[in-house]
PASEBA-1860 file (N, C-alpha, C; in nm, 3 decimals):
! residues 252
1> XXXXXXXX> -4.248/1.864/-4.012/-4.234/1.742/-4.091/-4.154/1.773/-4.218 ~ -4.049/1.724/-4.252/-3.993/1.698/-4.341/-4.030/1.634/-4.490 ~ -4.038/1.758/-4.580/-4.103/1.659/-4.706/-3.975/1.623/-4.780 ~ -3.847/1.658/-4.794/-3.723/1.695/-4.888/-3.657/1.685/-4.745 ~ -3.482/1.692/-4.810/-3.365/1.722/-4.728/-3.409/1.913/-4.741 ~ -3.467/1.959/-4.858/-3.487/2.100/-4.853/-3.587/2.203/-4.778 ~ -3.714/2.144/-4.756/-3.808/2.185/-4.750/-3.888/2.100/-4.649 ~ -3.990/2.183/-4.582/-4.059/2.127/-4.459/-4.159/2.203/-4.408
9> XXXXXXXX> -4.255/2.096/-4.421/-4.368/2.162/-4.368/-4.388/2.170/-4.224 ~ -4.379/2.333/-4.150/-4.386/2.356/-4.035/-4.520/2.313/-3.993 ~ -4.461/2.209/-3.856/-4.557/2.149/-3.810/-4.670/2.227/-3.749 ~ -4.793/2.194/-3.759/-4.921/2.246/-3.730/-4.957/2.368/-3.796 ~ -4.855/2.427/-3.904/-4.855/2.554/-3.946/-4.903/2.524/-4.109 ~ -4.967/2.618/-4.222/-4.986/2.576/-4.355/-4.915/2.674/-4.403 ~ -4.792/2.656/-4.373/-4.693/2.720/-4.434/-4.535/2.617/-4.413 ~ -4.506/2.647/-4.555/-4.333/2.578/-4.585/-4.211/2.628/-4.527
17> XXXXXXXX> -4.130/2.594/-4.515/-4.011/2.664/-4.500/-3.929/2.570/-4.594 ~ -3.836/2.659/-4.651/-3.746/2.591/-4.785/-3.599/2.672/-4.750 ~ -3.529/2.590/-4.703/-3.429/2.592/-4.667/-3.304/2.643/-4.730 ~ -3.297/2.591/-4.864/-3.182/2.659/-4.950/-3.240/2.829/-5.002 ~ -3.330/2.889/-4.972/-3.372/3.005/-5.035/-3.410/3.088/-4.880 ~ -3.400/2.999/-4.756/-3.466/3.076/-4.643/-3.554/3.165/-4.638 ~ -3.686/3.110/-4.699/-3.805/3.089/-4.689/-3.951/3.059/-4.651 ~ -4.037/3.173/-4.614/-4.087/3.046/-4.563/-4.222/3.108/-4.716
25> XXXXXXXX> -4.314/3.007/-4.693/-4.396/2.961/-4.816/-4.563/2.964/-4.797 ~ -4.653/3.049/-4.852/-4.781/3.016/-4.795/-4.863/3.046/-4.872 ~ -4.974/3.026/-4.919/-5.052/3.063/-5.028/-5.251/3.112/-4.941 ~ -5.276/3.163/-5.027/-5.435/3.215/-5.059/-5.488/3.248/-4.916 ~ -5.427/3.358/-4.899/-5.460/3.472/-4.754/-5.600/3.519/-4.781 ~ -5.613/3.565/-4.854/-5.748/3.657/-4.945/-5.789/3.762/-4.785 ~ -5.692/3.873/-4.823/-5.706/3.969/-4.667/-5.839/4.037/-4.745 ~ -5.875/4.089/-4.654/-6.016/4.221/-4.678/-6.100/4.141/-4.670
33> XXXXXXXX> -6.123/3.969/-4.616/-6.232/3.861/-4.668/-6.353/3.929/-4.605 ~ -6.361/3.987/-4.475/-6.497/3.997/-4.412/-6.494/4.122/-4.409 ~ -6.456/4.230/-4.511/-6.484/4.355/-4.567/-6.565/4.355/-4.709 ~ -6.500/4.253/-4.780/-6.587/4.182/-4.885/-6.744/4.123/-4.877 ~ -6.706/4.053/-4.781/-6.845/3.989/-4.758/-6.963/4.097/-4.675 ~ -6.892/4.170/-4.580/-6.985/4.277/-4.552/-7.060/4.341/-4.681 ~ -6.968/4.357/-4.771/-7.072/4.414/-4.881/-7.196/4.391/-4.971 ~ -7.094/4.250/-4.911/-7.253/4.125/-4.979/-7.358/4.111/-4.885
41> XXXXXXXX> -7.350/4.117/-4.780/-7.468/4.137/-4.667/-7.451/4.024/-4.566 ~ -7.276/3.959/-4.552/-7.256/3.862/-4.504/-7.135/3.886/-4.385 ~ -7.191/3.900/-4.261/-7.167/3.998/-4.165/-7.046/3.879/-4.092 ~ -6.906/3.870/-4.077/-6.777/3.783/-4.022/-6.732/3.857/-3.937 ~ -6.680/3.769/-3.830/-6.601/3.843/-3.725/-6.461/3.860/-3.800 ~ -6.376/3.927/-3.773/-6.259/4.025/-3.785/-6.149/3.874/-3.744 ~ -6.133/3.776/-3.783/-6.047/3.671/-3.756/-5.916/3.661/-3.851 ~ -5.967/3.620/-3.972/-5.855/3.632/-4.067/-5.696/3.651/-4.060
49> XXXXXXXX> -5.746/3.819/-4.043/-5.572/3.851/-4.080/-5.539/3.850/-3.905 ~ -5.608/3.823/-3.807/-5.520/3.856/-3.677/-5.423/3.676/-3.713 ~ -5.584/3.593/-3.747/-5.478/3.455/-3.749/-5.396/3.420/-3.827 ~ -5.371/3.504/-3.954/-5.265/3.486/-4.022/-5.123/3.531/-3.995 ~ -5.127/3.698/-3.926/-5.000/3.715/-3.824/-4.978/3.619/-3.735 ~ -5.026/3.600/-3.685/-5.019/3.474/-3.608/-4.929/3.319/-3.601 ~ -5.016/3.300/-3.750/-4.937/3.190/-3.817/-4.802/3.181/-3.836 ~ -4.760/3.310/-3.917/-4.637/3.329/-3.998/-4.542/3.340/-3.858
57> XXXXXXXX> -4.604/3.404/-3.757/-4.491/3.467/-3.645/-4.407/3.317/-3.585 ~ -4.536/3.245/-3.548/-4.493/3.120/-3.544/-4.413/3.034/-3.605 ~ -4.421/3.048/-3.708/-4.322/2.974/-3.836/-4.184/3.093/-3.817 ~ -4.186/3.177/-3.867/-4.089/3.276/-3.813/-3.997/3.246/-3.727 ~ -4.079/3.238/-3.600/-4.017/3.155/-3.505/-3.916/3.043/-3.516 ~ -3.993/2.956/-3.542/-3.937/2.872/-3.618/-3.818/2.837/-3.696 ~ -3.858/2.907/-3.832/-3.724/2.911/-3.914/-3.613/3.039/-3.913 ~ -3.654/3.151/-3.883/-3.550/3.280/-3.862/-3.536/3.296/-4.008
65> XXXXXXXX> -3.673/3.273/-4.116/-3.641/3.279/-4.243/-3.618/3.445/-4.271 ~ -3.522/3.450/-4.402/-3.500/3.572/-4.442/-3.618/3.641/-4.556 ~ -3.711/3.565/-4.641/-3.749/3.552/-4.682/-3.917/3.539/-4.721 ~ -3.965/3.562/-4.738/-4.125/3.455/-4.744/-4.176/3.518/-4.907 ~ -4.289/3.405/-4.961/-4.285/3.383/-5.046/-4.466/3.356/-5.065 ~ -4.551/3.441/-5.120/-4.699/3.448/-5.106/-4.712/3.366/-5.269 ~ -4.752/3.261/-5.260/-4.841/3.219/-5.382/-4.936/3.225/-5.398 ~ -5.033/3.393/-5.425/-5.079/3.381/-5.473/-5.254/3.390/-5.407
73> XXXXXXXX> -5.336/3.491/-5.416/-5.430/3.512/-5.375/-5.419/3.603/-5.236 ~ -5.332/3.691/-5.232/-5.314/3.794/-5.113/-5.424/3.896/-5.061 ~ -5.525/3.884/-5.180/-5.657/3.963/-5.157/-5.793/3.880/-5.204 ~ -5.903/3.908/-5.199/-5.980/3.890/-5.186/-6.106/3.895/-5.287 ~ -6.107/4.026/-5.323/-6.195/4.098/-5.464/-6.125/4.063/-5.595 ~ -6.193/4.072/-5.658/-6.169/4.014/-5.787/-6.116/4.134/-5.954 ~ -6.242/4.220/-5.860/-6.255/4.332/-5.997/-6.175/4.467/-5.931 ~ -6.128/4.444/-5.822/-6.065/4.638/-5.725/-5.987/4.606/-5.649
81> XXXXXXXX> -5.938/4.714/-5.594/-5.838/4.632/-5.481/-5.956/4.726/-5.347 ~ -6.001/4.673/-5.251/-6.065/4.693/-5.149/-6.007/4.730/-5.052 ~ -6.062/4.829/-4.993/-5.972/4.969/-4.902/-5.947/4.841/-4.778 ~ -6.010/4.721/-4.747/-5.972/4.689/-4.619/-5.863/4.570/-4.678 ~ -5.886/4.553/-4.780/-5.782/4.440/-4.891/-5.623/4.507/-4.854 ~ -5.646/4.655/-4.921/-5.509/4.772/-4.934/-5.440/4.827/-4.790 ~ -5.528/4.808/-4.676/-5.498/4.829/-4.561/-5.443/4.689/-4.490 ~ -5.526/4.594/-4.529/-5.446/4.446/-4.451/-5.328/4.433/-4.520
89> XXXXXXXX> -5.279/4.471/-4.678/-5.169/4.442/-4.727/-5.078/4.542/-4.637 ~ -5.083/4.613/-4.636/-5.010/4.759/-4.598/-4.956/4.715/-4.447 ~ -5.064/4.666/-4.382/-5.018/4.609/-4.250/-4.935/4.517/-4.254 ~ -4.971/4.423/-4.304/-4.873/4.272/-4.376/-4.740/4.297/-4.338 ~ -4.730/4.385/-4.474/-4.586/4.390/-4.551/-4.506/4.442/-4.415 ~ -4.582/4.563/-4.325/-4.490/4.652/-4.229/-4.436/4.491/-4.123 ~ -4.562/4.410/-4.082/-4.533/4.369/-3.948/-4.437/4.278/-4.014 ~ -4.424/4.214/-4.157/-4.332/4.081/-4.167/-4.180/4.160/-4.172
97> XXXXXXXX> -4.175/4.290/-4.253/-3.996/4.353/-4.245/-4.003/4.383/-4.126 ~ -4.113/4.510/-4.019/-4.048/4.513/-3.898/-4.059/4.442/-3.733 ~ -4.111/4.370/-3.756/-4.152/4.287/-3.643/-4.086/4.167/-3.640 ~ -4.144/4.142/-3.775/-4.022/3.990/-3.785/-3.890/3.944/-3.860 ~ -3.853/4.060/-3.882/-3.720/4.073/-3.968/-3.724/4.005/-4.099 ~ -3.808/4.007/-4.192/-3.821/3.902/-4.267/-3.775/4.045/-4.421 ~ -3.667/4.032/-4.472/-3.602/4.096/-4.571/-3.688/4.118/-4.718 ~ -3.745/4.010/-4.755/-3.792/3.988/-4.913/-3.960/3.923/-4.865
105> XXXXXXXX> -4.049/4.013/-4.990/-4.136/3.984/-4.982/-4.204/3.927/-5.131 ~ -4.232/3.844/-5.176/-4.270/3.836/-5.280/-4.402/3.733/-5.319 ~ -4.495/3.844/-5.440/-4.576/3.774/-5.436/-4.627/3.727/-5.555 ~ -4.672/3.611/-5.572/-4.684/3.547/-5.679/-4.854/3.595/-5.776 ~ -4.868/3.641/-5.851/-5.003/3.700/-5.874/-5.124/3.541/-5.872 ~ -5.209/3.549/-5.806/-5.309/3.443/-5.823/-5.440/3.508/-5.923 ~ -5.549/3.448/-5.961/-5.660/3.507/-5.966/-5.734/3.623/-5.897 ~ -5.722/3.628/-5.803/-5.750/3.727/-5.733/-5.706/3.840/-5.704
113> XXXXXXXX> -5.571/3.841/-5.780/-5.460/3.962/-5.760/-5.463/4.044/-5.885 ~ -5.586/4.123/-5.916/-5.610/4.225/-5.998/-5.568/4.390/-5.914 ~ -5.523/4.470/-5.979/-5.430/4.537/-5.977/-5.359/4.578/-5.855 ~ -5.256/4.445/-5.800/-5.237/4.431/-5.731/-5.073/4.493/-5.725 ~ -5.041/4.529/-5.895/-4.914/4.542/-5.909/-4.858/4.669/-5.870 ~ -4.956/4.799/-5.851/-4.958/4.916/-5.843/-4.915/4.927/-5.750 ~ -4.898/4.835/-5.607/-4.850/4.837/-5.468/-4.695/4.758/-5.468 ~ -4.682/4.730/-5.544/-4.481/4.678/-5.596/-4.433/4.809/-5.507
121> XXXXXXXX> -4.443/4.931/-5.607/-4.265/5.031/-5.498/-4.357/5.063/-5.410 ~ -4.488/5.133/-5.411/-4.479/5.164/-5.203/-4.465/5.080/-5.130 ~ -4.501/4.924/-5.170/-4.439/4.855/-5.021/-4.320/4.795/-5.026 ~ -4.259/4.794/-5.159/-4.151/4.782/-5.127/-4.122/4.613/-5.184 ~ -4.241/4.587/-5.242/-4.244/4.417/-5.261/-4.199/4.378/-5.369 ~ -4.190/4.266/-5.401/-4.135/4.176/-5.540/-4.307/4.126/-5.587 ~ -4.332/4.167/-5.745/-4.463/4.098/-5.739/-4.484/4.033/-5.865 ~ -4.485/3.880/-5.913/-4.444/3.826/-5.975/-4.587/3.765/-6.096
129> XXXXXXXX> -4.565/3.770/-6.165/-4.734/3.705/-6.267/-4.728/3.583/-6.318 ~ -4.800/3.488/-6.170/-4.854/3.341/-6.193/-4.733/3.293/-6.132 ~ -4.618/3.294/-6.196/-4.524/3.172/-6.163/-4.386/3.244/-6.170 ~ -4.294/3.186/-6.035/-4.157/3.241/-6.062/-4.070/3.105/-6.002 ~ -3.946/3.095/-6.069/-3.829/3.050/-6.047/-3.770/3.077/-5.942 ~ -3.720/3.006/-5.823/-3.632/3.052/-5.743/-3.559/2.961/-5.716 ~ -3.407/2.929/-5.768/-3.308/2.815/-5.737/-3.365/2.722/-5.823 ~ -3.413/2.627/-5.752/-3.433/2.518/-5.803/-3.617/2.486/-5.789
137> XXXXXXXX> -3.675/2.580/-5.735/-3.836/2.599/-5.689/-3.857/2.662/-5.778 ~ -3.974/2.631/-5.845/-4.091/2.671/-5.964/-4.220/2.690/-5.848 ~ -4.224/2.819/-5.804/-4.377/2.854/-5.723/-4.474/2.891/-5.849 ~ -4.599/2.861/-5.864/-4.669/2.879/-5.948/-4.820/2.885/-5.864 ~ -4.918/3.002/-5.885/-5.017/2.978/-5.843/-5.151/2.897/-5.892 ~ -5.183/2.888/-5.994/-5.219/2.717/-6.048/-5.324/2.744/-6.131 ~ -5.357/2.876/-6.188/-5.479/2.892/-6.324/-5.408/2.835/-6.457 ~ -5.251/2.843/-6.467/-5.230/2.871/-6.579/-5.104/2.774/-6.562
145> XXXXXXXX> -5.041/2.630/-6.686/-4.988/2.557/-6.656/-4.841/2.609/-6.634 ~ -4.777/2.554/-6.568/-4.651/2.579/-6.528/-4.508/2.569/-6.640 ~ -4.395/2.613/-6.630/-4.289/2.593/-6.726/-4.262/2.453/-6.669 ~ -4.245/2.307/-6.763/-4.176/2.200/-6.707/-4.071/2.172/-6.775 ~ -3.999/2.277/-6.853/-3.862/2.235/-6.921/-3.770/2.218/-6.859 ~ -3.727/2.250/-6.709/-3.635/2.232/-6.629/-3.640/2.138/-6.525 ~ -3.534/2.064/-6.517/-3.592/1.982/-6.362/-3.594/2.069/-6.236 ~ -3.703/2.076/-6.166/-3.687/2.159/-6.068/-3.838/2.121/-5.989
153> XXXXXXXX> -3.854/2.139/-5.859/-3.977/2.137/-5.748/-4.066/2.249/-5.800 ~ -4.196/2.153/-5.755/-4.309/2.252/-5.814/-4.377/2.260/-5.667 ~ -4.434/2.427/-5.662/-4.491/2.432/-5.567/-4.604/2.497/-5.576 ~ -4.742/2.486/-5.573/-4.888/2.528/-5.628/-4.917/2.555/-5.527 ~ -5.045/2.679/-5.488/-5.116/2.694/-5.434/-5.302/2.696/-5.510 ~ -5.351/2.780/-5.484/-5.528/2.815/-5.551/-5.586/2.656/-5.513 ~ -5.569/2.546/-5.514/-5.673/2.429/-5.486/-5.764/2.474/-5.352 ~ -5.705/2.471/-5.185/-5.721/2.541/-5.068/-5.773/2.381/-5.081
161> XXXXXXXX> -5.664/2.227/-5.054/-5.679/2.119/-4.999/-5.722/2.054/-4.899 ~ -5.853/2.000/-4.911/-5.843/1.931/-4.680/-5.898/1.810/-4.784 ~ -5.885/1.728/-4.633/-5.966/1.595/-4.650/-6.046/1.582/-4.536 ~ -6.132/1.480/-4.574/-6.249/1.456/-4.476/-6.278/1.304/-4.393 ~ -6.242/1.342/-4.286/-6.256/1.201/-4.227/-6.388/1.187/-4.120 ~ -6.391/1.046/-4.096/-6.517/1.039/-4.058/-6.533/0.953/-3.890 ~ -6.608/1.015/-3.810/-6.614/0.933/-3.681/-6.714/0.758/-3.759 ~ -6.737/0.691/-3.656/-6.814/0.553/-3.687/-6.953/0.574/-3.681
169> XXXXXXXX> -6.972/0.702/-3.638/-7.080/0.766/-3.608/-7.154/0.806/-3.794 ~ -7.022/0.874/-3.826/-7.054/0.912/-3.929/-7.057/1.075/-3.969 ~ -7.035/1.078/-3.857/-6.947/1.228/-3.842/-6.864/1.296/-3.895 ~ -6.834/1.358/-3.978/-6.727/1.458/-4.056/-6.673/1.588/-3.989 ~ -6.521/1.572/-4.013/-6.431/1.686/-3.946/-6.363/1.711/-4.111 ~ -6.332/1.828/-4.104/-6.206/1.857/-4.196/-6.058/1.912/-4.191 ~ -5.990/1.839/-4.236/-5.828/1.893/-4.182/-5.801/1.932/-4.334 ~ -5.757/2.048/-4.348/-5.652/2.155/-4.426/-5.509/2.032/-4.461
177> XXXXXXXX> -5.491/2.034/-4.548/-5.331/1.981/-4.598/-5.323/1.997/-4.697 ~ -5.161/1.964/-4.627/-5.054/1.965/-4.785/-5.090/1.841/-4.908 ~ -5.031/1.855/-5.048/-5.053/1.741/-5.128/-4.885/1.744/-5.166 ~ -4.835/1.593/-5.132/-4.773/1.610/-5.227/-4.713/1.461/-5.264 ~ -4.618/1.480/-5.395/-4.640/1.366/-5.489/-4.564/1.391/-5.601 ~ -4.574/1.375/-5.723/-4.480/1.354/-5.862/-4.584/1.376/-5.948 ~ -4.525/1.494/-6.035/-4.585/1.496/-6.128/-4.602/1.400/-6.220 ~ -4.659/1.384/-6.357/-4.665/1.321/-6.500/-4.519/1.260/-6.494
185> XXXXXXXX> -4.433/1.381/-6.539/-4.294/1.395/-6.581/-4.177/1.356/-6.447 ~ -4.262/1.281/-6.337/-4.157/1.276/-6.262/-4.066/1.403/-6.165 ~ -4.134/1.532/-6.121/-4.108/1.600/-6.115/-4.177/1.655/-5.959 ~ -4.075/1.642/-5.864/-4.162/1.674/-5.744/-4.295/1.777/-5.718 ~ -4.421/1.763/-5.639/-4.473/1.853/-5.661/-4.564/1.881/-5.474 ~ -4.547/1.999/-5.468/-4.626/2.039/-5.326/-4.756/2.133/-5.327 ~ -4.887/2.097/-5.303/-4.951/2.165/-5.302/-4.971/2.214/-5.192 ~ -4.992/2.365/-5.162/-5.027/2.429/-5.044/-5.152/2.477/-5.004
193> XXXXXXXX> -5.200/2.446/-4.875/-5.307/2.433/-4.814/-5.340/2.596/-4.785 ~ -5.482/2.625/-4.779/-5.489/2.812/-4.796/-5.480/2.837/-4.653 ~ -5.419/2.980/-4.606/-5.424/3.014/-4.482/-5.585/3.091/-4.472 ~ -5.625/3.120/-4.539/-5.748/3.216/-4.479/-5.818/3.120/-4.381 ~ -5.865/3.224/-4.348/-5.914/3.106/-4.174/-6.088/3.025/-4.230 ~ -6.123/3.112/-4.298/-6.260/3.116/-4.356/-6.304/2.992/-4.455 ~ -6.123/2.958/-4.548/-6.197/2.873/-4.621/-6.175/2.719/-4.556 ~ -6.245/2.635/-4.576/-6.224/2.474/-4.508/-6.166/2.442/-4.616
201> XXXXXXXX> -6.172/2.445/-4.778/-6.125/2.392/-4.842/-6.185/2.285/-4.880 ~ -6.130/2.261/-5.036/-6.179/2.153/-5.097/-6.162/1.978/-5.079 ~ -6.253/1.897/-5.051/-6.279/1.768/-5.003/-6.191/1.708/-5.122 ~ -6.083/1.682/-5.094/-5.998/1.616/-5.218/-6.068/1.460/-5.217 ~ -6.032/1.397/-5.126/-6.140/1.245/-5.064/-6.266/1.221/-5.072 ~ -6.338/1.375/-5.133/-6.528/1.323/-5.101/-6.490/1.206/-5.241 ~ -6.617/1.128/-5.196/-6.641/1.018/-5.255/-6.715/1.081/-5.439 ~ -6.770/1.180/-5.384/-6.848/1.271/-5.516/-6.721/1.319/-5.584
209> XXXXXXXX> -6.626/1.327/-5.516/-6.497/1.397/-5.673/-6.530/1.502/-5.676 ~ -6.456/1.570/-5.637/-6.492/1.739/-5.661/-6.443/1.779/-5.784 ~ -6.472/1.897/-5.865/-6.428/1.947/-5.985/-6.277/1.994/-5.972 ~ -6.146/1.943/-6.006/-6.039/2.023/-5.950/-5.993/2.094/-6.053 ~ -5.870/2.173/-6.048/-5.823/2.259/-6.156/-5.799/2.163/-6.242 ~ -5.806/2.228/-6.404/-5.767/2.177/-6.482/-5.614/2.164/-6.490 ~ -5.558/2.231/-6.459/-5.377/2.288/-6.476/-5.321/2.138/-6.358 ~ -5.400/2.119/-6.284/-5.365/2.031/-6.160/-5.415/1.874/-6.215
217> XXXXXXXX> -5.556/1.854/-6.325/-5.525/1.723/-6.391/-5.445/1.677/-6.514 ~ -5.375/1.848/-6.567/-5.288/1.795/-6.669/-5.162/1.777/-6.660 ~ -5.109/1.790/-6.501/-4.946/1.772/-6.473/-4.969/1.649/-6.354 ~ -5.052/1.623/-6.324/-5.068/1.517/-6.194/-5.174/1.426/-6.196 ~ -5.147/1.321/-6.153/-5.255/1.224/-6.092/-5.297/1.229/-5.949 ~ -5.351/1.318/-5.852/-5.394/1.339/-5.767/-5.380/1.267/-5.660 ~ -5.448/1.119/-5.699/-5.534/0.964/-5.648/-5.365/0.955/-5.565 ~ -5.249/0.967/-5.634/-5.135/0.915/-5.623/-5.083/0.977/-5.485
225> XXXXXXXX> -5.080/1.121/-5.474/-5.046/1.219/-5.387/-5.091/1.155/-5.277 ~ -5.015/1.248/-5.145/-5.020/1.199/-4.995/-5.040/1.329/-4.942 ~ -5.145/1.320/-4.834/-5.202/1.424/-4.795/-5.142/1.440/-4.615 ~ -5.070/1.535/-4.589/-5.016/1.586/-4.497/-5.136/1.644/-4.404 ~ -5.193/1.634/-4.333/-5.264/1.704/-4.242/-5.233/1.821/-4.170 ~ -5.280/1.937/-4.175/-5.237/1.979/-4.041/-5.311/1.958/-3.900 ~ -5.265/1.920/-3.810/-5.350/1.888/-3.697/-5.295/1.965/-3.573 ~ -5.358/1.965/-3.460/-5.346/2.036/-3.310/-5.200/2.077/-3.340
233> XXXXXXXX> -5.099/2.125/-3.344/-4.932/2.143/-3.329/-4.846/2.029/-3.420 ~ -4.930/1.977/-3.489/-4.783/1.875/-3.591/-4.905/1.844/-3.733 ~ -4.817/1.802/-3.804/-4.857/1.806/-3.910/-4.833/1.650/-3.926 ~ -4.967/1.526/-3.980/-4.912/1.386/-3.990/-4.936/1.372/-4.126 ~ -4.883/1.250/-4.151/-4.933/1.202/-4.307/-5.014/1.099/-4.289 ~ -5.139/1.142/-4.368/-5.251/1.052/-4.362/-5.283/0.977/-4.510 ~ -5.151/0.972/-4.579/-5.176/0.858/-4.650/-5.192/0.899/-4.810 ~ -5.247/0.842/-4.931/-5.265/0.873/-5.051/-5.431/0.902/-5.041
241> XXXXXXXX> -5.425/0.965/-5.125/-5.560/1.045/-5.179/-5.670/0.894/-5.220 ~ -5.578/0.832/-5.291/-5.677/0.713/-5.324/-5.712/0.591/-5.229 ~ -5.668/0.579/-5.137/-5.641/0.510/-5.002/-5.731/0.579/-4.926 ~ -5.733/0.707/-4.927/-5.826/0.836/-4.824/-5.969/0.837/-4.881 ~ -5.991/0.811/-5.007/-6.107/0.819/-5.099/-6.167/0.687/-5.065 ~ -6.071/0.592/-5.029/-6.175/0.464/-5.052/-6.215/0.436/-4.900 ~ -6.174/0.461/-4.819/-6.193/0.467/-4.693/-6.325/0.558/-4.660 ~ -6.317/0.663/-4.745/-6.462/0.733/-4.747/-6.579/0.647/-4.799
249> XXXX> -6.583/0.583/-4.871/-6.689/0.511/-4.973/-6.726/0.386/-4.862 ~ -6.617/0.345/-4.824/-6.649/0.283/-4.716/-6.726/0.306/-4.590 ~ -6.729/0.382/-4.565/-6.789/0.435/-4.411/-6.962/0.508/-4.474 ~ -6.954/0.608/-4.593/-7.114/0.642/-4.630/-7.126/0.541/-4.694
END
């Protein structure tokens, strides 16, 4: 699906491809997740990172991008970098240069990317803090507000977006999507949906209002945004956030 003449969200995939930078685009992997949680006493099958190769190969596929572009949350732990965190990166980086020819790796530091920088020259990566410029794309991972002195596309990750729809039953499913919409200032903006397989993500539509970033209510009106789904192999648009919200209130 086409969001721009530039940029497009690969269908069924939660990842971008951006065309003038040959690119592709994906945010909040958080690898080592069920090495982490083992420690907490919270025992996950090994899913994660097989479905995140997965993902990208597909998109790959796809675009023959030269490029890709991590906003942000590539690990998991907060306070270390975790031997299965440092080993899924290590794998990462090899299968995207040699498997899938993908030239540039770069990653945008999120919250979660504590000393994450120490792995820049052995793997060989670009590793960027919070927010970088590319062309005419402002990627920013979303604790900390963005530069808006330039006109240029904003692209956020850290929310990890779904909405929630409901059978007549009363039933709830959740679909992962994109947000996107205009900032304050008039200024395109895409939020990206998290690949970790683990998280469902935040109910942008519950009727309760979830707490969202602050950085995300001081450049946007949310209500306004249109929420891209990803579904079975295509990605649809299911409409504005405030249209999606009231449709909820309606049905509980």
């Amino acid at each position: 699906m086409n969001i721009n003449k530039d940029t497009e969200a690969i269908d069924g995939l939660p990842i971008l491809f951006i065309r003038p930078l040959s690119a592709l685009v994906c945010s909040d992997l958080h690898l080592g997740y069920e090495g982490v949680a083992a420690e907490k006493g919270i025992m996950l099958p090994k899913i994660n990172f097989r479905k995140i190769k997965e993902q990208i190969k597909l998109a790959q596929d796809h675009a023959h991008a030269s490029s890709i572009i991590i906003n942000g949350d590539i690990k998991n732990e907060f306070s270390k970098v975790h031997t299965e965190e440092f080993n899924e990166f290590n794998d990462l980086v090899k299968y995207l240069k040699k498997d899938l020819g993908i030239k540039n790796v770069t990653l945008i530091k999120g919250n979660h990317d504590n000393f994450i920088d120490r792995l820049e020259k052995p793997l060989g990566v670009r590793v960027e803090r919070q927010q970088v410029l590319m062309d005419n794309f402002l990627f920013f991972h979303g604790e900390e507000p963005p530069d808006l002195n330039e006109e240029k596309v904003l692209v956020m990750g850290h929310l990890h977006p779904c909405i929630s729809i409901y059978s007549s039953l009363g039933i709830k499913e959740k679909l992962r999507c994109f947000l996107v919409g205009k900032t304050r200032s008039n200024k395109e903006l895409i939020i990206l949906p998290a690949m970790n397989y683990f998280s469902e993500g935040i109910e942008i539509n519950s009727p309760s209002k979830p707490k969202l970033s602050g950085v995300l209510s001081s450049i946007a009106d949310i209500n306004s945004m249109r929420a891209l789904c990803i579904c079975e192999e295509e990605t649809l648009d299911f409409g504005t956030i405030h249209d999606l919200t009231l449709l909820s209130n309606k049905i509980l």
